[in-house]
C-alpha positions in Angstrom: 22.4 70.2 -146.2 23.9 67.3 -144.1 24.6 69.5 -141.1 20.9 71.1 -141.7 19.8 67.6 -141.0 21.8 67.1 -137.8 21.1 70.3 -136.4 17.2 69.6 -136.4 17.0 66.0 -135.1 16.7 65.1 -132.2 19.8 63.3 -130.2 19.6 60.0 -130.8 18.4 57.1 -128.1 20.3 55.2 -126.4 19.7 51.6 -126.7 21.5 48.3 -124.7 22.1 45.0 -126.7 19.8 43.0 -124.7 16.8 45.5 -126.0 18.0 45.0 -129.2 17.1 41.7 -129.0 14.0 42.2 -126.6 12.8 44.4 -129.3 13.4 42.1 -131.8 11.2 39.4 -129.7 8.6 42.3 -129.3 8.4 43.2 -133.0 7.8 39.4 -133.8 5.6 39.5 -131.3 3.8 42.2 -132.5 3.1 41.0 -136.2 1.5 38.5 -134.9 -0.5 40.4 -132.4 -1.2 42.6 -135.6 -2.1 39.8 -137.8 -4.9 39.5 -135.3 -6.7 42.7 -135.1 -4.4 44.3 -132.3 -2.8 47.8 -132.5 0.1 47.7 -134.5 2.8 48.9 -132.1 5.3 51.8 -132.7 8.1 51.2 -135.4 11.4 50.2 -133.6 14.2 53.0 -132.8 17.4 52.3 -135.5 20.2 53.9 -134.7 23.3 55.2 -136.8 25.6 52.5 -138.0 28.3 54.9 -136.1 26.7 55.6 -132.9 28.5 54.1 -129.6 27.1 53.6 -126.6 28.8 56.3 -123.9 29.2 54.8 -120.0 26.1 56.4 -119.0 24.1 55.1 -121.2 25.7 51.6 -120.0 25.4 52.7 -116.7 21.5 53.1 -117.4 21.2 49.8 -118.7 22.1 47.9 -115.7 19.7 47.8 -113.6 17.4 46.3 -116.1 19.1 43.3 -116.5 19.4 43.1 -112.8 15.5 43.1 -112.8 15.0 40.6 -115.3 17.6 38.3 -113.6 15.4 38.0 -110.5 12.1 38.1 -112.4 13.1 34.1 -113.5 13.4 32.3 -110.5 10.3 34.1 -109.1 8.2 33.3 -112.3 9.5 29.2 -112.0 8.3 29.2 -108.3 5.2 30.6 -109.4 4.7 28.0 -111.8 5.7 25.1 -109.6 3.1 26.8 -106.6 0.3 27.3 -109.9 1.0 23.4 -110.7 0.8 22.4 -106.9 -2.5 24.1 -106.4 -4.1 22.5 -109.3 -3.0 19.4 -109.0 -4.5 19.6 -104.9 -7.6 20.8 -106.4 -7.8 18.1 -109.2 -6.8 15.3 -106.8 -8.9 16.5 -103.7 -11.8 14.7 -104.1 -10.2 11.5 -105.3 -10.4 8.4 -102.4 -7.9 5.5 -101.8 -8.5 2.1 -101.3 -6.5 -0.3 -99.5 -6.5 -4.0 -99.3 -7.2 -5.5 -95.4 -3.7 -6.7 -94.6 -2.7 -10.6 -92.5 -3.8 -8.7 -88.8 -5.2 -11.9 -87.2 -2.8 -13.7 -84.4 -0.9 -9.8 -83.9 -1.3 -8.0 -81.0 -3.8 -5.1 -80.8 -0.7 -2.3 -80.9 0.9 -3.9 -83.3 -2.3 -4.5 -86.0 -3.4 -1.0 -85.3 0.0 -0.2 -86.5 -0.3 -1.7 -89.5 -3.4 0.2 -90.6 -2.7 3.2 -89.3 -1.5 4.8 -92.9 -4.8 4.0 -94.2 -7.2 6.4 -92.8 -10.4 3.9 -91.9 -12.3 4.8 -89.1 -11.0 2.3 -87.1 -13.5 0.5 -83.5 -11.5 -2.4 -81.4 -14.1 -4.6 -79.7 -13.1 -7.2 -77.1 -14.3 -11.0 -77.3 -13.7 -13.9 -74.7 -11.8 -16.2 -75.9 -10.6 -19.7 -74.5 -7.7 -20.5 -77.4 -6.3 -16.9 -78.3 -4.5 -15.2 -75.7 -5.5 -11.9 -74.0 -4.9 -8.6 -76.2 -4.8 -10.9 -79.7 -6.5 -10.1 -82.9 -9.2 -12.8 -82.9 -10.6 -11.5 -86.5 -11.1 -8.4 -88.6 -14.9 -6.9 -90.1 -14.9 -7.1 -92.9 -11.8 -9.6 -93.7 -8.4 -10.2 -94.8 -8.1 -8.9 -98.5 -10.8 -7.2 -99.0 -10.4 -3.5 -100.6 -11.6 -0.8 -98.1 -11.6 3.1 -98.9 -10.8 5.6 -96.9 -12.8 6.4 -94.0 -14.6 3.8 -94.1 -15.2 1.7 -90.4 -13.0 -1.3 -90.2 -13.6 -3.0 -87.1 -10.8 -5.3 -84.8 -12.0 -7.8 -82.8 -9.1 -8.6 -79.9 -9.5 -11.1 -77.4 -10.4 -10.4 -73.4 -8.9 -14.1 -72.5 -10.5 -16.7 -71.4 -14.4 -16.3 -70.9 -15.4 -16.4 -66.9 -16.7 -19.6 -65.4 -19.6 -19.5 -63.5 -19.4 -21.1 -60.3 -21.6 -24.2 -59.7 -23.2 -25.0 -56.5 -21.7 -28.0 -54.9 -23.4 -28.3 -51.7 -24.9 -31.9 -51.3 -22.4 -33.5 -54.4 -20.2 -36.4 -53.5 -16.6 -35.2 -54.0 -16.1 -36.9 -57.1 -19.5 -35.2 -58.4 -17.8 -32.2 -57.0 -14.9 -32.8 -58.8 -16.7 -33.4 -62.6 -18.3 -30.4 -62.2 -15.6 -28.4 -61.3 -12.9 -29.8 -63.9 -15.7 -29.7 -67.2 -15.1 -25.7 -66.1 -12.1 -25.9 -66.2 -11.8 -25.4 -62.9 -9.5 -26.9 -60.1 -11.0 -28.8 -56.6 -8.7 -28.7 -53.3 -10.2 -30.8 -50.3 -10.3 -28.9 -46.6 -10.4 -30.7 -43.5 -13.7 -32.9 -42.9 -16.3 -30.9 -40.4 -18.7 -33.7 -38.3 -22.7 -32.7 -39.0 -25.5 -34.4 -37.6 -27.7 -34.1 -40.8 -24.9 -34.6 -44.0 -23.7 -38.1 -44.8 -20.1 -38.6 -44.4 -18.0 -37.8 -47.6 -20.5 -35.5 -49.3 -19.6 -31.9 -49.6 -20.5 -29.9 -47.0 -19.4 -26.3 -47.8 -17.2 -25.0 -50.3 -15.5 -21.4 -50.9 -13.0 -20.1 -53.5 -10.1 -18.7 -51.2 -8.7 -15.9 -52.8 -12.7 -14.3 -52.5 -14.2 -16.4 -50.0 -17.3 -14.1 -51.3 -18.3 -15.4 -54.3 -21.4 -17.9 -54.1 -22.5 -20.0 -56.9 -23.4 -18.1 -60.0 -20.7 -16.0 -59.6 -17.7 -16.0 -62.0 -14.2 -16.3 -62.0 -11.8 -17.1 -64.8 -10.1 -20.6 -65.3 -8.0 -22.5 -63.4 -9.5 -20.6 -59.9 -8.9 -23.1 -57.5 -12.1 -24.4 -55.0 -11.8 -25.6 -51.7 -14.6 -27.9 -50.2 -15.3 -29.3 -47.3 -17.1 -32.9 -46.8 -19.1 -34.1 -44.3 -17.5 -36.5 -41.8 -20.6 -37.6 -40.7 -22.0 -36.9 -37.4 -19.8 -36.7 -34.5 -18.4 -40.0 -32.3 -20.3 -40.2 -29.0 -19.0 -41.1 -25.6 -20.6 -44.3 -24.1 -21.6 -43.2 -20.3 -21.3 -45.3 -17.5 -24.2 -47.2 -17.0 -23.3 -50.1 -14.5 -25.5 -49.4 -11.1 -28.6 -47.4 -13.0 -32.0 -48.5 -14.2 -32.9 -49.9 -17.0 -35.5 -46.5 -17.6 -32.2 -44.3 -16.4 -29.8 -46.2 -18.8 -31.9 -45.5 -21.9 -32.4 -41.7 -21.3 -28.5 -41.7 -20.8 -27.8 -43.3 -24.0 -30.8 -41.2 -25.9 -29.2 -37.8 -25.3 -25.8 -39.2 -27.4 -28.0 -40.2 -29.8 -27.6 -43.8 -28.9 -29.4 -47.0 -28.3 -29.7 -49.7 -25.4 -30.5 -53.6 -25.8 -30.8 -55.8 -22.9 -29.0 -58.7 -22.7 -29.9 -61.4 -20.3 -29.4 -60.6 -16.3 -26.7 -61.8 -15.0 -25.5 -62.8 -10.9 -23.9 -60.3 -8.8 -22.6 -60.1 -5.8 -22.3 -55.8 -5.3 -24.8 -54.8 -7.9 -28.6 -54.7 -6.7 -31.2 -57.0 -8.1 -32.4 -55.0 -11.3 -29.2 -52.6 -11.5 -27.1 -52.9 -14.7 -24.3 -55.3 -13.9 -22.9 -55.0 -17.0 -22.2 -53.1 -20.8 -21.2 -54.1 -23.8 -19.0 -51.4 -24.7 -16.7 -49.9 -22.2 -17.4 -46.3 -20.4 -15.5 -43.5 -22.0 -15.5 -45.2 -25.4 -15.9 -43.4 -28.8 -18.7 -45.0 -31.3 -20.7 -44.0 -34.1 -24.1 -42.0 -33.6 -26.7 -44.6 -33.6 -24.5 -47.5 -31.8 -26.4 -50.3 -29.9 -25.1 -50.3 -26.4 -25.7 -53.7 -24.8 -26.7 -53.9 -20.9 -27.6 -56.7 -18.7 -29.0 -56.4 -14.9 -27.9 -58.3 -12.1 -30.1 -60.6 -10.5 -27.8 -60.7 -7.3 -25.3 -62.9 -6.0 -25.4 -66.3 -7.4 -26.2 -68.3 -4.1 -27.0 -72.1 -3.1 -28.8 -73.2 -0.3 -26.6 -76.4 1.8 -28.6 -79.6 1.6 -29.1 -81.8 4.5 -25.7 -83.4 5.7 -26.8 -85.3 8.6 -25.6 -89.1 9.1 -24.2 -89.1 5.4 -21.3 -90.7 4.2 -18.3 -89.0 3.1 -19.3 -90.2 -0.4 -23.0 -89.3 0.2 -22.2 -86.3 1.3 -20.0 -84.9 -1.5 -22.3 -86.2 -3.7 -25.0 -84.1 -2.4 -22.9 -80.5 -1.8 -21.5 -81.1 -5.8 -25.1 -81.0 -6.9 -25.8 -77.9 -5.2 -23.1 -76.2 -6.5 -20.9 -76.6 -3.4 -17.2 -77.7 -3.0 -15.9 -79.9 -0.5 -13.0 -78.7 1.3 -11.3 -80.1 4.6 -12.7 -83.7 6.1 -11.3 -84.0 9.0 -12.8 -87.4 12.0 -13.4 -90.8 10.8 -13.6 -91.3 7.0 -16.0 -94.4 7.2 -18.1 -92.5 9.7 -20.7 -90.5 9.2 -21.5 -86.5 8.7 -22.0 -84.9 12.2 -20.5 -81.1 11.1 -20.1 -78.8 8.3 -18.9 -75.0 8.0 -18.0 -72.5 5.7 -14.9 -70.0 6.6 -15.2 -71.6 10.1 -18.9 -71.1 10.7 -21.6 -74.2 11.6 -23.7 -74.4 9.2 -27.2 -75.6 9.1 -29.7 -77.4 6.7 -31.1 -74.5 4.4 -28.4 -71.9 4.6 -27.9 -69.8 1.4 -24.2 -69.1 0.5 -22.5 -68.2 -2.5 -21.7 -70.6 -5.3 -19.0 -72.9 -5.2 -18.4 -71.9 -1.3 -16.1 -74.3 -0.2 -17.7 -76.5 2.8 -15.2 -78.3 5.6 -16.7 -82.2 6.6 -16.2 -83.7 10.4 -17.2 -87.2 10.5 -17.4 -89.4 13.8 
């Protein structure tokens, strides 16, 4: 009956090991799928207690394990790439905050820097500034330390430099007026050489420019420490005293008019060349430089300064000095008896008679008989 039984049964199935133990895991497996309502699934394959695996049957085997070899690290990467994508989609909508670090007193590069990992929507705005230098952080909006999410505005406020001076109009200032004005800007004053005008007082500022842009007028501005050059007045030009000996009194004046000056008459004085009523004399020299407005002072001649001899005749030599003194007369040579009498008298050799004009202090020569 035994070989009945082996004659009619199939050939038994060749099974590895490692499905052994697989379909030990399955069978567990199972049961419990089982317990819960699932199919039941089919009754494991036992085999003889005698039968032996042959090489192809081993050969058959292989690949399987191969498979399930390669199946691992694929199923770990798919769990680490599962974990990944949920913990993206978990943490996706989830915002950071971040505290506003120290940024004042850095420069702009270097605070932007700083924030840069934090994702604000960051706005620089520039600000004159007279105590932080140029390209500074003045101040941050909102503050230091305060807790700022993500894309959210955060504002830098850097400085420009110093603000821009307006220029200040100088024209009619004294130069140290000029000069206040100028240094509460913070500004610098250079003087220019002095310019004559006929209208502005001497010393008050004429003109002024800024010579690296000799455009700029008042109002305009420039930044501090620009440098401004004015010019003051030096009063109105010196005038040259004419000539005035020989003219008129009425031709004089119009003379001294047109340089802007003014003629006083002294009293007229003798002159032998000068005509009776010509200037004889001024004051201040021809050719001379003086102030607008000077007083020039003139006198006229009133001719020569002549005598007229007295009477001689029958005088003493003491008589007759006597009387020649008086009229402004000089003796000169006496020449005949000196306890006579006067019966000649000439000038530079010439008689002369009772009544004769000559000059004064002519020197007279005496004869005496």
């Amino acid at each position: 009956s035994g070989s009945l039984l082996r004659g009619t049964l199939p050939p038994p199935a060749t099974v590895a090991p490692a499905d052994l133990a697989g379909s030990a895991v399955a069978s567990d497996s199972d049961a419990s799928g089982s317990a819960a309502g699932l199919v039941p699934p089919p009754p494991p394959v036992v085999l003889p207690a005698d039968h032996s695996l042959d090489d192809a049957e081993l050969d058959d085997a292989a690949p399987r394990r191969g498979r399930r070899r390669l199946l691992a690290p694929l199923l770990i990467l798919l769990v680490g790439a599962l974990a990944s994508f949920t913990y993206f989609f978990v943490t996706r909508d989830r915002t950071h905050s971040y505290a506003v670090p120290h940024l004042v007193g850095l420069g702009e590069a270097e605070a932007l820097n700083q924030i840069s990992e934090y994702d604000w929507t960051v706005s620089i705005s520039r600000e004159a500034s007279d105590d932080v230098a140029a390209g500074v952080v003045i101040r941050t909006q909102p503050v230091e330390a305060t807790s700022i999410e993500e894309h959210q505005p955060f504002q830098l406020i850097v400085s420009s430099g110093p603000a821009p001076r307006p220029l200040p109009d100088l024209l009619g200032l004294t130069l140290a007026q000029a000069t206040t004005s100028l240094e509460d800007l913070d500004l610098a004053i250079t003087e220019a050489e002095p310019a004559y005008d006929e209208n502005v007082p001497a010393g008050v500022v004429l003109s002024w420019m800024v010579p690296e842009q000799p455009g700029l007028k008042a109002g305009d501005t420039v930044i501090p420490g620009t440098t401004v050059s004015v010019v003051l007045s030096a009063g109105p030009q010196p005038r040259v005293v004419p000539n005035l000996v020989g003219l008129t009194i009425d031709a004089a004046t119009a003379a001294l008019n047109a340089q802007g000056l003014v003629l006083a008459q002294a009293e007229p004085v003798f002159n032998e060349s000068i005509a009776v009523g010509s200037i004889a004399t001024q004051d201040v020299a021809a050719d001379a430089s003086v102030d607008r407005g000077s007083i020039v002072t003139v006198a006229v001649s009133k001719g020569p300064d002549v005598v007229t001899i007295p009477g001689l005749a029958n005088m003493t030599l003491p008589q007759a000095t006597d009387a020649l003194t008086a009229a402004g007369l000089a003796v000169g040579t006496v020449s005949g008896n000196p306890a006579g009498i006067v019966v000649e008298a000439r000038y530079q050799g010439n008689v002369l008679a009772e009544g004769q004009v000559l000059p004064r202090g002519a020197v007279i020569d005496i004869a005496l008989l």
